[in-house]
mmCIF file of the N, C-alpha and C atoms, coordinates in Angstrom:
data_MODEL
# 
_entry.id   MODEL 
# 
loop_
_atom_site.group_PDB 
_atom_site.id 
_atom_site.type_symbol 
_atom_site.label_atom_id 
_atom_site.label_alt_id 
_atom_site.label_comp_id 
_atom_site.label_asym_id 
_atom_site.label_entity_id 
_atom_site.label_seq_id 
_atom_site.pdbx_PDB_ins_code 
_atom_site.Cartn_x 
_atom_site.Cartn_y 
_atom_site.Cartn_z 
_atom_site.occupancy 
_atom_site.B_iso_or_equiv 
_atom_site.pdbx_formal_charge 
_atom_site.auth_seq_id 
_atom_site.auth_comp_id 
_atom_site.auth_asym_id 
_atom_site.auth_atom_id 
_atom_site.pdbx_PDB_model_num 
ATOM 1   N N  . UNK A 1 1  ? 0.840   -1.167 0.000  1.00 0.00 ? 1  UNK A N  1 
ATOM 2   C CA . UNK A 1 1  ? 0.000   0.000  0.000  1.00 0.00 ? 1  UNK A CA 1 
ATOM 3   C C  . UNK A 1 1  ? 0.893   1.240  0.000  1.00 0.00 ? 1  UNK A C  1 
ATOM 4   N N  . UNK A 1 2  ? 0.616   2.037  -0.697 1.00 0.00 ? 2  UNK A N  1 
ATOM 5   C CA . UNK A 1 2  ? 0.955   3.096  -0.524 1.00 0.00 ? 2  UNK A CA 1 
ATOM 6   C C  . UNK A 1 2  ? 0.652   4.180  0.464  1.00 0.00 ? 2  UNK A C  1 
ATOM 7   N N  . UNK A 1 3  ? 1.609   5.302  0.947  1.00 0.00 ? 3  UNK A N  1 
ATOM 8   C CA . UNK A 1 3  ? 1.389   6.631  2.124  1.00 0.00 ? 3  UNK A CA 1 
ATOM 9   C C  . UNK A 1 3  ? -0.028  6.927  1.683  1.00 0.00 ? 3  UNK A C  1 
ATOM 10  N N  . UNK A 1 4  ? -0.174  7.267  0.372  1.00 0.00 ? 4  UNK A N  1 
ATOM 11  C CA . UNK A 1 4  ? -1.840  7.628  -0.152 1.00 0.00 ? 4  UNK A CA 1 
ATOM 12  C C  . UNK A 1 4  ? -3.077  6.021  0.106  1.00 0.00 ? 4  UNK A C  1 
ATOM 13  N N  . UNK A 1 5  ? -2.413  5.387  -0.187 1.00 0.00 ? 5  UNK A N  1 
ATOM 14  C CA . UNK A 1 5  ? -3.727  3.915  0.488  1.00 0.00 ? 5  UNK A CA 1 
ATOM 15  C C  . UNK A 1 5  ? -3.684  4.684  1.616  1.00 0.00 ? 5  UNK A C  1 
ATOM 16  N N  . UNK A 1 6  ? -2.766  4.090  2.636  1.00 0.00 ? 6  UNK A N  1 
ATOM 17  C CA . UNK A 1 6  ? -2.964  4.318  3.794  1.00 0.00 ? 6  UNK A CA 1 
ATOM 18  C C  . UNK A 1 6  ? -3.722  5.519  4.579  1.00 0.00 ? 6  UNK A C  1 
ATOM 19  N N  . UNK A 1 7  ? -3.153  6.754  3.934  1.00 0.00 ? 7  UNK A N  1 
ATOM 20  C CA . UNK A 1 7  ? -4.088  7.766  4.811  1.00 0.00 ? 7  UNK A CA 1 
ATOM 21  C C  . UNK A 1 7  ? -5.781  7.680  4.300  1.00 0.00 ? 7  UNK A C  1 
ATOM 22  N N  . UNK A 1 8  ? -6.132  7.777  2.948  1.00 0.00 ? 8  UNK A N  1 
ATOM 23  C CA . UNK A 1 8  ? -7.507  7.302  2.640  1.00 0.00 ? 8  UNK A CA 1 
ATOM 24  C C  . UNK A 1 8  ? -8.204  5.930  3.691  1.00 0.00 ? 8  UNK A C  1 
ATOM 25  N N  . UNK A 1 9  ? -7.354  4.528  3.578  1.00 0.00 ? 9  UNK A N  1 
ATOM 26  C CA . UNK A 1 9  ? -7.408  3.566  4.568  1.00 0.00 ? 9  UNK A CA 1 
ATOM 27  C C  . UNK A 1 9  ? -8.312  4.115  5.812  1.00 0.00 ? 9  UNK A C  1 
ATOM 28  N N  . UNK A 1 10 ? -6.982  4.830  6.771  1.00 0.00 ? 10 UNK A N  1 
ATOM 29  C CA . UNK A 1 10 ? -7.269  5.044  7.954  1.00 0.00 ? 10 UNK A CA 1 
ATOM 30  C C  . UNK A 1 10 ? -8.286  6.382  8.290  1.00 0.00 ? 10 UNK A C  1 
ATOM 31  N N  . UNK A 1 11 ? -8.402  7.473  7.090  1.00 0.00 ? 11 UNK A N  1 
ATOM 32  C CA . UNK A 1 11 ? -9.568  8.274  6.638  1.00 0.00 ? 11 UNK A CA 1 
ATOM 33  C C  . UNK A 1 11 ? -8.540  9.598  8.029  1.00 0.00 ? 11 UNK A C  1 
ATOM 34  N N  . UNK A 1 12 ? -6.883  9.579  7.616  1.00 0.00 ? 12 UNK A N  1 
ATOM 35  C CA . UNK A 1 12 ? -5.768  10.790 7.433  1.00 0.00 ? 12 UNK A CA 1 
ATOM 36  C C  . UNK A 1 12 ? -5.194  11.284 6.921  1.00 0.00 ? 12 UNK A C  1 
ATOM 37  N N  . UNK A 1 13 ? -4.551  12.488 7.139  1.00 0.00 ? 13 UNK A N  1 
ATOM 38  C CA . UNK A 1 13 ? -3.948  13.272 5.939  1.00 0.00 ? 13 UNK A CA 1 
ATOM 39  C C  . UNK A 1 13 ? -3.022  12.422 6.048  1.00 0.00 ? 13 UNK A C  1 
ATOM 40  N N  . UNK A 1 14 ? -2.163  12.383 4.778  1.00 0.00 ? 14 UNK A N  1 
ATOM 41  C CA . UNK A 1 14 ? -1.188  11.784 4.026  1.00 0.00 ? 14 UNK A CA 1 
ATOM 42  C C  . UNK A 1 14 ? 0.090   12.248 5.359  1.00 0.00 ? 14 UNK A C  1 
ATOM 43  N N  . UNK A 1 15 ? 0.221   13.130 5.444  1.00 0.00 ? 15 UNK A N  1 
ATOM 44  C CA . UNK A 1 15 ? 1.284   13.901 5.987  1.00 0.00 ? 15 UNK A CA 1 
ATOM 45  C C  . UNK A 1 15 ? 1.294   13.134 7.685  1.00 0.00 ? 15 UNK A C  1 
ATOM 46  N N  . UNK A 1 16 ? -0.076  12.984 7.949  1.00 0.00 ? 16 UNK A N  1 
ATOM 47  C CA . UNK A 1 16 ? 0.390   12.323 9.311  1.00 0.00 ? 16 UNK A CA 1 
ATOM 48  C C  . UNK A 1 16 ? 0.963   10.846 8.953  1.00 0.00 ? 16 UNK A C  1 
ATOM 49  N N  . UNK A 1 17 ? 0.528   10.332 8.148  1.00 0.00 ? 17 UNK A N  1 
ATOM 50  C CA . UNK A 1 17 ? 0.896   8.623  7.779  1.00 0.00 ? 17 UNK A CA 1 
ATOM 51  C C  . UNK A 1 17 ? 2.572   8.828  7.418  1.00 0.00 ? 17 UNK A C  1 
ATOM 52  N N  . UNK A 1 18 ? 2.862   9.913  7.108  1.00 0.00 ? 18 UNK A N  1 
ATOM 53  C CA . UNK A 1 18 ? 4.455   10.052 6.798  1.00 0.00 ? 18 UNK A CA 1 
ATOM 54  C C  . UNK A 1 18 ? 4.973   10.142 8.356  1.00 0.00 ? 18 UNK A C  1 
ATOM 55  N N  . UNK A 1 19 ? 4.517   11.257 9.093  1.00 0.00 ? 19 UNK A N  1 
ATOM 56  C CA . UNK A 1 19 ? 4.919   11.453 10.369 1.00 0.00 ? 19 UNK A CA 1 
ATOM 57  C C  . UNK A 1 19 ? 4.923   10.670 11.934 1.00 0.00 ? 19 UNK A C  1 
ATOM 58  N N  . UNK A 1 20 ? 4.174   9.526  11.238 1.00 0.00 ? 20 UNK A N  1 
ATOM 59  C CA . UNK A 1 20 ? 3.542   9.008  12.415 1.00 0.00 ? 20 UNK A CA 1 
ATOM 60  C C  . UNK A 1 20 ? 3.953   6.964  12.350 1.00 0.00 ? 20 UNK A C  1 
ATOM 61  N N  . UNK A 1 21 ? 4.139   7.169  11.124 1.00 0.00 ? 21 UNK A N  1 
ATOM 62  C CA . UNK A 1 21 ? 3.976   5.801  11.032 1.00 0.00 ? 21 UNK A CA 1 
ATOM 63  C C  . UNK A 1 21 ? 5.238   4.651  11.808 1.00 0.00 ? 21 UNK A C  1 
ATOM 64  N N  . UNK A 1 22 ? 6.152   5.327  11.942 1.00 0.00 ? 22 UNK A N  1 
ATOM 65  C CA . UNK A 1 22 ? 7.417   4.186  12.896 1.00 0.00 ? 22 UNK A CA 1 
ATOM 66  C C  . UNK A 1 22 ? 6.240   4.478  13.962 1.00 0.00 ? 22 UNK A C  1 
ATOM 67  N N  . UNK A 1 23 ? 6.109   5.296  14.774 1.00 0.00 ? 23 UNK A N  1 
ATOM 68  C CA . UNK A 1 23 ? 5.421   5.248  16.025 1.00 0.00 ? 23 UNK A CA 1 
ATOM 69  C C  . UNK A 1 23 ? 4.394   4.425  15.942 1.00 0.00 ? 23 UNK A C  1 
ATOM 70  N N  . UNK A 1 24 ? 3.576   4.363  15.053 1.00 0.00 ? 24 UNK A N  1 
ATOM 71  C CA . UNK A 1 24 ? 2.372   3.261  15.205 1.00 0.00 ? 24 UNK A CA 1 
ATOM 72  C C  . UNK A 1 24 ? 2.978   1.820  15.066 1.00 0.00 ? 24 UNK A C  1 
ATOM 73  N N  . UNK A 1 25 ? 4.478   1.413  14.635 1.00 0.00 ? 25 UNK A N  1 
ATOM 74  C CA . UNK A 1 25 ? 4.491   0.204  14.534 1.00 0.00 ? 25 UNK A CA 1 
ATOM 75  C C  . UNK A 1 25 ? 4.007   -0.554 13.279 1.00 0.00 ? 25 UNK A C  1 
ATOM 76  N N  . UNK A 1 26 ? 4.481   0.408  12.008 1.00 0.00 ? 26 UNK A N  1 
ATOM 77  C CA . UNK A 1 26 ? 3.907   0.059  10.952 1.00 0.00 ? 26 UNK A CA 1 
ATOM 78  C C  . UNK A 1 26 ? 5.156   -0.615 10.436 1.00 0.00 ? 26 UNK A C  1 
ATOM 79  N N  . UNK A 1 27 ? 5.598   -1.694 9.624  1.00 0.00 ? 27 UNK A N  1 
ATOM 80  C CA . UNK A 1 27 ? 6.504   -1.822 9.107  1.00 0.00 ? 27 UNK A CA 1 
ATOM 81  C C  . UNK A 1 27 ? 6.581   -0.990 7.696  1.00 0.00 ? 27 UNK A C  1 
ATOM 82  N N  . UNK A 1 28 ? 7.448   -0.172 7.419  1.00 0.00 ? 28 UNK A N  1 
ATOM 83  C CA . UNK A 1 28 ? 7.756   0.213  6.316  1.00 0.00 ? 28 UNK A CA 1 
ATOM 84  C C  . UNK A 1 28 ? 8.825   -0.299 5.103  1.00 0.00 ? 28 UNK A C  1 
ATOM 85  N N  . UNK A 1 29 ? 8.287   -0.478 4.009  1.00 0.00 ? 29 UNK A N  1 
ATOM 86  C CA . UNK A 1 29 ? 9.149   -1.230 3.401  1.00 0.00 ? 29 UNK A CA 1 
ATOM 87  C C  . UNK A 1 29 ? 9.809   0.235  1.947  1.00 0.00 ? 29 UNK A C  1 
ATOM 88  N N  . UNK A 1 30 ? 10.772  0.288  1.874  1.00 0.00 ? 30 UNK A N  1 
ATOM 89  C CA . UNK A 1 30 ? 11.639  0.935  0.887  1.00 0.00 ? 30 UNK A CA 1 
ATOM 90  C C  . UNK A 1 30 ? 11.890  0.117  -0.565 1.00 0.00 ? 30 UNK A C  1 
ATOM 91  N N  . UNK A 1 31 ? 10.737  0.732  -1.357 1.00 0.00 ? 31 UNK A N  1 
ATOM 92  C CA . UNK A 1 31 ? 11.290  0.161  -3.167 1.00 0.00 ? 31 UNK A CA 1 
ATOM 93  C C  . UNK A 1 31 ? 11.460  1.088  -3.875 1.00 0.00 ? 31 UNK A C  1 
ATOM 94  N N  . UNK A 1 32 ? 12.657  1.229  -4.211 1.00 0.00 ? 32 UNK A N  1 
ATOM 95  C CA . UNK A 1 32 ? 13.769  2.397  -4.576 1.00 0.00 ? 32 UNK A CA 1 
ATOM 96  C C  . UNK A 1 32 ? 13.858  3.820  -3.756 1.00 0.00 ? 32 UNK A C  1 
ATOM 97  N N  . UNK A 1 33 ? 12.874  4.484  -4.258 1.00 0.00 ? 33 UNK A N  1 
ATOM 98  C CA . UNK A 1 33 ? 12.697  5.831  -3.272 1.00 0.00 ? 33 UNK A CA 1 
ATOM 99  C C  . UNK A 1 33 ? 11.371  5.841  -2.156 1.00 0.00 ? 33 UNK A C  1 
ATOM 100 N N  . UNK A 1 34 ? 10.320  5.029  -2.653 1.00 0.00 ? 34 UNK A N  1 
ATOM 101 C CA . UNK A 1 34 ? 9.279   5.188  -2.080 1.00 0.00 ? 34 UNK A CA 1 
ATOM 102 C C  . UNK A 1 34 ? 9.309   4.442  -1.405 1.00 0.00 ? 34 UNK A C  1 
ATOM 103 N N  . UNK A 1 35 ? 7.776   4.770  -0.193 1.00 0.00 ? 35 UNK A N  1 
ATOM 104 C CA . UNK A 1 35 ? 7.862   4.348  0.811  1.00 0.00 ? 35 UNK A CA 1 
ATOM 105 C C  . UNK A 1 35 ? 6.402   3.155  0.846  1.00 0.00 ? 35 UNK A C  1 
ATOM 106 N N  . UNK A 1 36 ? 6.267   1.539  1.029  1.00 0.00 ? 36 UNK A N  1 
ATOM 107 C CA . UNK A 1 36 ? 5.317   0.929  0.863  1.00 0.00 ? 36 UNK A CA 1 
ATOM 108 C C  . UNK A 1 36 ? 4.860   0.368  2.340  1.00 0.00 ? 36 UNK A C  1 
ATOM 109 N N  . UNK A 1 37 ? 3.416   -0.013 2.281  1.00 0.00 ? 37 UNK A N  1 
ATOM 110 C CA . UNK A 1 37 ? 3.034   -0.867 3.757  1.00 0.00 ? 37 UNK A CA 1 
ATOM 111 C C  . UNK A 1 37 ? 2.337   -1.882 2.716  1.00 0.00 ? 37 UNK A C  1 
ATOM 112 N N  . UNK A 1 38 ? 2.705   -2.746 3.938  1.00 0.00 ? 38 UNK A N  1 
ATOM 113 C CA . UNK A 1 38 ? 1.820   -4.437 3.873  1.00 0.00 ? 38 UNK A CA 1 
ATOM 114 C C  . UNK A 1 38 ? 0.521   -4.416 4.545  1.00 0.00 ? 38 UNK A C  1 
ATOM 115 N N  . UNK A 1 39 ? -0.244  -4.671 3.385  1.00 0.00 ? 39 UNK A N  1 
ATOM 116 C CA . UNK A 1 39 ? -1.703  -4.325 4.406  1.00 0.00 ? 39 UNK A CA 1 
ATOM 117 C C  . UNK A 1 39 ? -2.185  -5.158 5.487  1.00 0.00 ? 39 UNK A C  1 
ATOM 118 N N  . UNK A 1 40 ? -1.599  -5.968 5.356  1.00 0.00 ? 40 UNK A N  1 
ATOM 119 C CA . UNK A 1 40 ? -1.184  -7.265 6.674  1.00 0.00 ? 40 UNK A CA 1 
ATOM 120 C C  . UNK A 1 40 ? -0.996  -6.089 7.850  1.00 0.00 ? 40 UNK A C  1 
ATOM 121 N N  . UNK A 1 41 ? 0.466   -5.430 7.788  1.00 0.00 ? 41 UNK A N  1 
ATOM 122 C CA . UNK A 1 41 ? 0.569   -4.407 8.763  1.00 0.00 ? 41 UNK A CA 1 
ATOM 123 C C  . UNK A 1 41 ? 0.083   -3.194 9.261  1.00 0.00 ? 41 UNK A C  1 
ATOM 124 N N  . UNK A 1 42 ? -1.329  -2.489 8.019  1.00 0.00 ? 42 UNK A N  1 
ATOM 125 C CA . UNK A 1 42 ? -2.085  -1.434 8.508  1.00 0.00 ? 42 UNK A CA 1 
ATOM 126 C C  . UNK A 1 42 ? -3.125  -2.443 9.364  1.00 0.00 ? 42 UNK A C  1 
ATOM 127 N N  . UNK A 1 43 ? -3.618  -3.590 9.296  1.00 0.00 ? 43 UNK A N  1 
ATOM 128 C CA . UNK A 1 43 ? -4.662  -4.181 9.612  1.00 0.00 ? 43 UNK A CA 1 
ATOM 129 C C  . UNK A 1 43 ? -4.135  -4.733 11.389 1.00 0.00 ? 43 UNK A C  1 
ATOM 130 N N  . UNK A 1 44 ? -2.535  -4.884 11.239 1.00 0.00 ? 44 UNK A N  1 
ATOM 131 C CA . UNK A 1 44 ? -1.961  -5.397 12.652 1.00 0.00 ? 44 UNK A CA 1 
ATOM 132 C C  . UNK A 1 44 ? -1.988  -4.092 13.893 1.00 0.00 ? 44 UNK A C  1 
ATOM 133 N N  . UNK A 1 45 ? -1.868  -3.321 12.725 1.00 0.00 ? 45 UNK A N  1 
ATOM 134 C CA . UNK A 1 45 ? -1.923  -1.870 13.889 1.00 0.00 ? 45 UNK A CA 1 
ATOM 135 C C  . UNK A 1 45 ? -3.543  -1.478 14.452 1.00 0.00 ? 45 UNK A C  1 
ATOM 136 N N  . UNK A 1 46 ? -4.347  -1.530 13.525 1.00 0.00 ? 46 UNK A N  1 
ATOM 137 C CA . UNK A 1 46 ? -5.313  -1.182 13.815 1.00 0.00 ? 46 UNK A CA 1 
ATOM 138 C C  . UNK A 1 46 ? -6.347  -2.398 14.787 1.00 0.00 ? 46 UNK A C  1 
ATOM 139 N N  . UNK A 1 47 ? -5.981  -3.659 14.957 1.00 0.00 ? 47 UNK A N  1 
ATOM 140 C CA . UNK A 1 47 ? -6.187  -4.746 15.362 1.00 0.00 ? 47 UNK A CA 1 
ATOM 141 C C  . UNK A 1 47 ? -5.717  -4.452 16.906 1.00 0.00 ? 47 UNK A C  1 
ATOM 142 N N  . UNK A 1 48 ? -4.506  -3.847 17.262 1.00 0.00 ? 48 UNK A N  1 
ATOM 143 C CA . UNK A 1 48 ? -3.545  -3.512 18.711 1.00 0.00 ? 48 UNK A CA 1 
ATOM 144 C C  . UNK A 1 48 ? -4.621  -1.892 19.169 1.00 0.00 ? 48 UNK A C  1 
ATOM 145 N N  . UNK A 1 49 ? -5.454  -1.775 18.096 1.00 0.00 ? 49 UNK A N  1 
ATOM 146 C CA . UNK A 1 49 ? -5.543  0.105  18.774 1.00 0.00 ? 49 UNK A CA 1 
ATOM 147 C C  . UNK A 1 49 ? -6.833  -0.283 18.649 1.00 0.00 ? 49 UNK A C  1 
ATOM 148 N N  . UNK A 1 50 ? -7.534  -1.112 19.021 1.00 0.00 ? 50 UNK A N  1 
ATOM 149 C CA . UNK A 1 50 ? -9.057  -1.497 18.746 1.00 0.00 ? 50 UNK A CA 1 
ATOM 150 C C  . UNK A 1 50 ? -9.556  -1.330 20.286 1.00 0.00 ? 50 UNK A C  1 
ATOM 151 N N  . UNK A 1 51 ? -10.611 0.005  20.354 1.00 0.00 ? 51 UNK A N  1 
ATOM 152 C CA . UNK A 1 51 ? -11.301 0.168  21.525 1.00 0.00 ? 51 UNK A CA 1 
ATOM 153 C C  . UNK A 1 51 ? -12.037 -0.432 21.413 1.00 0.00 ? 51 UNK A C  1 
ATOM 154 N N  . UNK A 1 52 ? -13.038 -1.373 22.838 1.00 0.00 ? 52 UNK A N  1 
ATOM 155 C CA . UNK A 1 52 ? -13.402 -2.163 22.791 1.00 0.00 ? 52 UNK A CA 1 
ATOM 156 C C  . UNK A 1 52 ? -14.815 -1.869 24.086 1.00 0.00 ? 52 UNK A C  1 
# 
């Protein structure tokens, strides 16, 4: 997924998914310049931050 999946995804600006994402525990993966997530790993984060 891309910074743009992701903030649409989680329904944030792009800019926090850049700023925020080591802190949430996202794995980020590097293919060439850009920056990708495993949607395995937006779904693991949001799975750990699930109010209940």
């Amino acid at each position: 997924m891309t910074p743009e999946d992701v903030s649409e995804y989680l329904a944030v600006p792009k800019k926090t998914v850049y700023a925020c994402w080591k802190s949430w525990g996202l794995k980020g993966i590097r293919v060439g310049k850009h920056l990708r997530f495993r949607e395995r790993s937006v779904e693991d984060y949001l799975t750990r931050n699930t109010v209940v």
